[in-house]
MIMI-872998 format. One record per residue (C-alpha): z, x, y; residue number from 1; residue in one letter. Coordinates in steps of 0.5 Angstrom, whole numbers. Example, Ala and Ser with C-alpha at 12.3 -4.5 7.8 and 13.67 -1.06 7.14 Angstrom:
// residues 2
> zz  xx  yy  n  res
> 16  25  -9  1  A
> 14  27  -2  2  S
//
This chain:
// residues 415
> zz  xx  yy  n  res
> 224  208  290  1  X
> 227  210  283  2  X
> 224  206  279  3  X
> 217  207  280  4  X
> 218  215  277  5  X
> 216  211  270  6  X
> 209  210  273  7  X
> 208  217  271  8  X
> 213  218  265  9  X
> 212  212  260  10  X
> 207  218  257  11  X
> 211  224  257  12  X
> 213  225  250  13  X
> 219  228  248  14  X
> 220  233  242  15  X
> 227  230  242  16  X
> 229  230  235  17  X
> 228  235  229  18  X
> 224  232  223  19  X
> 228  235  218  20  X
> 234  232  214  21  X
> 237  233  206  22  X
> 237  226  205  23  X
> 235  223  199  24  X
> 228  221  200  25  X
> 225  214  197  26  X
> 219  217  197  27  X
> 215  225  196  28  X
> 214  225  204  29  X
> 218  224  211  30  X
> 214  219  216  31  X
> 218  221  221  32  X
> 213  224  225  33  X
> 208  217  226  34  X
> 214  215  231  35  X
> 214  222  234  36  X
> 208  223  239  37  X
> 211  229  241  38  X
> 211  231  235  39  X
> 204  232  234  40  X
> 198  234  238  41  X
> 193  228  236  42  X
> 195  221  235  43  X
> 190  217  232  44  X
> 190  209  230  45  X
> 188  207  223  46  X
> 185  200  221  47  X
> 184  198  214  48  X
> 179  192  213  49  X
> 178  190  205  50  X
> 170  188  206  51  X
> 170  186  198  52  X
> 174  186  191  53  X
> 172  194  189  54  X
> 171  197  197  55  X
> 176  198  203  56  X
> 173  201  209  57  X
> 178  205  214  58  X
> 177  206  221  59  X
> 181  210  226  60  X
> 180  213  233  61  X
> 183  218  237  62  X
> 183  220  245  63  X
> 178  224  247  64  X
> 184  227  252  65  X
> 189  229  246  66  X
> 182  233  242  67  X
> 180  236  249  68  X
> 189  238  250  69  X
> 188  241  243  70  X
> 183  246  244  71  X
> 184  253  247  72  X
> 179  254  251  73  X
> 177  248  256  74  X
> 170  249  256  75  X
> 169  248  248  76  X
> 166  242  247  77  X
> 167  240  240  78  X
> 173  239  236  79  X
> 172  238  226  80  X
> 177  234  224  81  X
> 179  235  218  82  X
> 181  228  214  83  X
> 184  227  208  84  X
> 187  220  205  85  X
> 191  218  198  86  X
> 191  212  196  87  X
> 198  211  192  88  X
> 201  205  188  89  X
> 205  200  193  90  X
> 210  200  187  91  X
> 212  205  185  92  X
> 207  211  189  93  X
> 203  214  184  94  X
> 197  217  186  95  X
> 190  212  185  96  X
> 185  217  188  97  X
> 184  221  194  98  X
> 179  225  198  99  X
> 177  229  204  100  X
> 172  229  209  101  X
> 170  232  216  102  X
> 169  231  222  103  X
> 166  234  227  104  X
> 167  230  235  105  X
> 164  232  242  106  X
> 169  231  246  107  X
> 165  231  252  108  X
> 165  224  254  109  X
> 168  218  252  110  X
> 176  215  252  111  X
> 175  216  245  112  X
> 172  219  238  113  X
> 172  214  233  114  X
> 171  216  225  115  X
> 170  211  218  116  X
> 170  213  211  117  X
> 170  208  205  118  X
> 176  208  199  119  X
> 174  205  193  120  X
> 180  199  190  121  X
> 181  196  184  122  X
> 182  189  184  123  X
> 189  185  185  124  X
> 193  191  187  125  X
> 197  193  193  126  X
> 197  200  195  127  X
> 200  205  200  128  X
> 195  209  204  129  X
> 196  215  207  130  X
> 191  219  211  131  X
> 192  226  213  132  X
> 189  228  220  133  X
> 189  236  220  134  X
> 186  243  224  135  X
> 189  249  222  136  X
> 187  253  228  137  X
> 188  248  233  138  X
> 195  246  230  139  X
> 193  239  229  140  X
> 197  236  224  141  X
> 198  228  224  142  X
> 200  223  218  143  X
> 199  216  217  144  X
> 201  211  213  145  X
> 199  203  212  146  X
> 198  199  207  147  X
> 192  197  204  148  X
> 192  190  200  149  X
> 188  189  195  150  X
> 191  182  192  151  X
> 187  175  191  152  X
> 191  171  196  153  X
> 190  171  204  154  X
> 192  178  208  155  X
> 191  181  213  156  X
> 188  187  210  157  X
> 181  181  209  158  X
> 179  181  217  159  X
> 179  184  223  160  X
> 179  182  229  161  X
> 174  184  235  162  X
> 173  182  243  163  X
> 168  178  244  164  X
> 165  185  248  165  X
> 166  188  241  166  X
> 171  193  241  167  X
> 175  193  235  168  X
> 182  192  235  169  X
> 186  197  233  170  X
> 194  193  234  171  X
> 195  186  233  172  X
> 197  185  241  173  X
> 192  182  246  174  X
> 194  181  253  175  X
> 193  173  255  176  X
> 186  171  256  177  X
> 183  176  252  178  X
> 179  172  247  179  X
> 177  176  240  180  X
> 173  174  234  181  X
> 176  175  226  182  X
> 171  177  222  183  X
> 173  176  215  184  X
> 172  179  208  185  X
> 174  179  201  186  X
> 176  172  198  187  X
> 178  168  205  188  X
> 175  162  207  189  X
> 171  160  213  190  X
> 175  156  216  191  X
> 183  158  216  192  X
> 190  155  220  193  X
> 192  158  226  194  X
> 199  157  228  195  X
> 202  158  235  196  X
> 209  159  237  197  X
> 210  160  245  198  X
> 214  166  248  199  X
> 221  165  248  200  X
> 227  169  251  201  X
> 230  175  248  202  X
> 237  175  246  203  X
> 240  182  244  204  X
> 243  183  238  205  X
> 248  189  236  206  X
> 246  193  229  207  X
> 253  191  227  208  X
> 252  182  228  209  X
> 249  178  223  210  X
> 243  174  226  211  X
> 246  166  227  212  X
> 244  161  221  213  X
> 236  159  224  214  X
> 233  152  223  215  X
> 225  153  220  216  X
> 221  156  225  217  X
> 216  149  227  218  X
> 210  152  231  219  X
> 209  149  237  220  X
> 201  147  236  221  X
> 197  148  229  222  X
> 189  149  229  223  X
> 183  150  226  224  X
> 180  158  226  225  X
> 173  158  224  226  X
> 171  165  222  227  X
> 166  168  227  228  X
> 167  163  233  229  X
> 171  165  238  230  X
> 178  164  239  231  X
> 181  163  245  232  X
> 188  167  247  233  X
> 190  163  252  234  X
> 198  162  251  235  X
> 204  168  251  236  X
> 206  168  244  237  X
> 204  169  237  238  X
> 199  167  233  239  X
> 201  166  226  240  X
> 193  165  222  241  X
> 192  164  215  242  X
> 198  161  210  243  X
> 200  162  203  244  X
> 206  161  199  245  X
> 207  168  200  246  X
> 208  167  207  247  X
> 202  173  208  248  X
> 200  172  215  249  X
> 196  176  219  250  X
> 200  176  226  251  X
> 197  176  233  252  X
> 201  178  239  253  X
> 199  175  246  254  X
> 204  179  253  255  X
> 203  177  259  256  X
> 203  184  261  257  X
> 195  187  262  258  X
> 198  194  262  259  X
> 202  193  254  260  X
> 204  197  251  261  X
> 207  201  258  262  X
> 211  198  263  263  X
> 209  199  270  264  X
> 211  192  274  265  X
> 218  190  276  266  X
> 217  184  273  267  X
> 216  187  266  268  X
> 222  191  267  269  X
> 228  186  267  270  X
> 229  184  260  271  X
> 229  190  257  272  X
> 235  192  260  273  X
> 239  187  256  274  X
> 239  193  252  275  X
> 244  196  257  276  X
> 247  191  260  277  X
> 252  185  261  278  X
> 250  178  261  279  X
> 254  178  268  280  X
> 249  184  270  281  X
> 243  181  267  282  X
> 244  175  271  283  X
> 245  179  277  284  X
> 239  182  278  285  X
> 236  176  275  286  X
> 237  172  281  287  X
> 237  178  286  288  X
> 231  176  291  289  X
> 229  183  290  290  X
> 229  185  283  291  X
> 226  192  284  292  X
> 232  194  288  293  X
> 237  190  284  294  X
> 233  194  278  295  X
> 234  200  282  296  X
> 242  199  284  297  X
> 243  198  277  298  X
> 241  205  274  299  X
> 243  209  280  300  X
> 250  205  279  301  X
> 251  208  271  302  X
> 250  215  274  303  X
> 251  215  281  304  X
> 246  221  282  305  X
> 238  219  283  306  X
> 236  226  280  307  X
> 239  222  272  308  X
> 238  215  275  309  X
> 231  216  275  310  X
> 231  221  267  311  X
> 234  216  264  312  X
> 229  210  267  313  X
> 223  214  265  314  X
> 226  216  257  315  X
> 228  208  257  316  X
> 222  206  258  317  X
> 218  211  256  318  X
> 222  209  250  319  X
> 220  202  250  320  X
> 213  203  251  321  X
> 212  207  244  322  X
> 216  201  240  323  X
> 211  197  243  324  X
> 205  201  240  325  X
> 209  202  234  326  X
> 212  196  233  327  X
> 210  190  235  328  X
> 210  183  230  329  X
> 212  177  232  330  X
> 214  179  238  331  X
> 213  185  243  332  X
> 215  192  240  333  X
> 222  193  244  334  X
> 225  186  241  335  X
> 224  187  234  336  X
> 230  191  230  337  X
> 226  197  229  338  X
> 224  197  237  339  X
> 232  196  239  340  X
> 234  203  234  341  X
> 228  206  237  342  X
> 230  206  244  343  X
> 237  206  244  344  X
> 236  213  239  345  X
> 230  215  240  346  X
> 225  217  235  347  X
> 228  218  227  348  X
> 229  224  224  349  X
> 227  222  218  350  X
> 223  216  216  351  X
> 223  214  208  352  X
> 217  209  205  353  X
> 219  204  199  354  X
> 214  199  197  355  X
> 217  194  203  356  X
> 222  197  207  357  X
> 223  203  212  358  X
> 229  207  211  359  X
> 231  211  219  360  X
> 236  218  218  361  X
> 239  220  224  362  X
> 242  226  224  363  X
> 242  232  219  364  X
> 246  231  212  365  X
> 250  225  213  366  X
> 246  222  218  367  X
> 247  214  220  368  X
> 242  211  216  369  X
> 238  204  218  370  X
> 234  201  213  371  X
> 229  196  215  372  X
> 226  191  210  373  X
> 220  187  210  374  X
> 221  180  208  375  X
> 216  176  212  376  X
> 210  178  209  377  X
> 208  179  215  378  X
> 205  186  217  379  X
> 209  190  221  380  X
> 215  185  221  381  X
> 221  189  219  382  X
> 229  186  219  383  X
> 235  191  219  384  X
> 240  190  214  385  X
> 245  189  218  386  X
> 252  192  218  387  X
> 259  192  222  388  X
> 260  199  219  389  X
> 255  200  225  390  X
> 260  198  230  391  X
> 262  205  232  392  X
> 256  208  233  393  X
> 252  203  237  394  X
> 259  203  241  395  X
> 258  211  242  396  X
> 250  210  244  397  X
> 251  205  249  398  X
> 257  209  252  399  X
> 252  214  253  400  X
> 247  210  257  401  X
> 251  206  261  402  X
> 255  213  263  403  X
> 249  214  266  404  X
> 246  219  260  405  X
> 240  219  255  406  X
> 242  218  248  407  X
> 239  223  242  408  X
> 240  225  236  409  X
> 244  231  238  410  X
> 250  227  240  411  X
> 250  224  233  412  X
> 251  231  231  413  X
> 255  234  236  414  X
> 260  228  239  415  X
//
């Protein structure tokens, strides 16, 4: 039953890498530790919404259980927060305003605390905003950062979207058959195209191969939105709304799996394991009439011992439900670039932010470097800037997995 050890271990976060490195920065702050939950005590969720040219509002929300694991006596029943926000420059960070709040959360009742505050714009701007969530005595110290687009063409910075029982939706994935309803603000329309691309099969691609030649993506269906109703989610897939010369989209996500981000069937299992395998061990287990113990045997043939076997399936997987939280776009986190990155090392040591692009440093000094850039206009939609100089390293990380070990930063350093 081996597999079943990820049930309890896809939320036991790791503190596996040390945020620190003296690589040069893009920017004046390391954002390595947004892709660290076990860096932190708390991690909360933000959303920005431009409801009108000169005013954006932010929300965000936090688990109760993380504020209530924060506090030293378990008999208190409040928890201040501390909220500070920068508003940067996109183009080049300089600081436009920034402002400081307190919250105060009882944490007595409820799945989760929720917070709002309002930031003030200036009209055709882009920015870069920071948020700094902070408690001193209780070692509460989380940074986040998201863009906030303040520009007269369609994005996704002028809407959000609501289930139809009014929770606000703080990701960009839903599960199959979930309708929501978008609400919009500041310069759109009431009416918007949405285009729907269906659910296609992942293929594996090392850092150090280019992506083949591909035909303009044709959407499998196009319909009209009207802000307000209700749209029906009713495929697995993406849904593409709003179109502009820019390609600036707000991207919707719809999965299957009722429990995403986390992994907790068989059945979601089998296909991040082209991460690991062979096309010959993936289709093995693919055919196999009973895929759990075919999943089983192939974990337990890396290492030949039950005790690794079932540490390395709950880091892996625990791995690829963080890179769904983190990144999904198009498709489920754990198939975009940074998902695979992320799974197969580990959270960054460091993460530098340009105005469009991600730099991950692995390692102290010298690390390996991975940038990833945004060229889609699409919200969290990153490509890497692939390289075959990768070829060495990846061939050295997927050795370790498949020797029946965990990969993490250290073995950059030590091997």
């Amino acid at each position: 039953m081996l597999s079943l050890a990820l049930l309890s271990g896809c939320w036991t976060f790791q503190r596996d890498v040390s945020p620190s490195s003296t690589a040069s920065r893009s920017s004046a702050t390391d954002f390595s530790s947004m892709y660290n939950p076990g860096a932190s005590v708390v991690n909360p969720q933000i959303k920005a919404y431009v409801a009108s040219d000169t005013e954006a509002d932010v929300f965000f929300r936090i688990r109760t259980q993380e504020l209530k694991n924060a506090l030293a006596n378990p008999l208190e029943k409040e928890i201040n927060i501390y909220v500070k926000y920068y508003l940067r420059s996109s183009s080049d960070f300089q600081l436009a305003d920034t402002s400081s709040m307190r919250y105060t959360f009882d944490v007595s009742t409820g799945d989760y605390m929720y917070g709002r505050f309002k930031v003030s714009l200036a009209d055709k701007t882009s920015y870069k905003l920071v948020v700094d969530f902070v408690n001193m005595r209780y070692d509460i110290r989380k940074r986040l950062i998201c863009d906030l687009k303040n520009t007269p063409v369609f994005n996704d910075d002028k809407f959000i979207a609501k289930t139809t029982s009014d929770e606000f939706l703080y990701n960009n994935v839903v599960p199959v058959g979930r309708p929501l309803v978008l609400y919009r603000g500041a310069d759109c329309g009431t009416t918007v195209d949405v285009e729907f691309y269906g659910e296609k099969k992942y293929v594996s691609l090392p850092p150090y191969l280019s992506s083949p030649v591909k035909s303009p993506n044709v959407p499998d269906s196009i319909f009209r939105y009207t802000f307000g109703d209700t749209l029906h989610i009713d495929k697995a897939g993406f849904y593409a709304i709003g179109s502009t010369p820019k390609n600036e989209k707000f991207g919707i996500v719809s999965v299957e799996n009722l429990s995403y981000p986390t992994i907790t069937k068989v059945s979601d299992m089998l296909e991040p394991m082209k991460l690991i395998c062979t096309d010959k061990e993936f289709a093995k287990v693919d055919s196999s009439a009973n895929q759990k113990k075919s999943i089983d045997a192939f974990w337990l043939g890396l290492s030949r011992n039950e005790k690794n076997a079932k540490e390395q399936i709950r880091v892996f997987y625990s791995r690829v439900a963080l890179a769904n939280m983190f990144f999904s776009s198009r498709v489920e986190g754990w198939q975009t670039d940074r998902g695979m990155i992320y799974v197969m090392l580990g959270p960054p040591t460091v993460v530098n932010i340009t105005p469009t692009s991600e730099e991950w440093v692995y390692g102290e000094n010298n690390g390996m470097l991975f940038t990833f850039e945004n060229i889609s206009g699409l919200r969290n939609d990153f490509s890497l800037l692939r390289s075959s100089a990768y070829q060495s390293v990846w061939s050295q990380v997927l050795t370790t997995w498949r020797s029946g070990k965990i990969f993490t930063v250290s073995k950059l350093n030590n091997e």
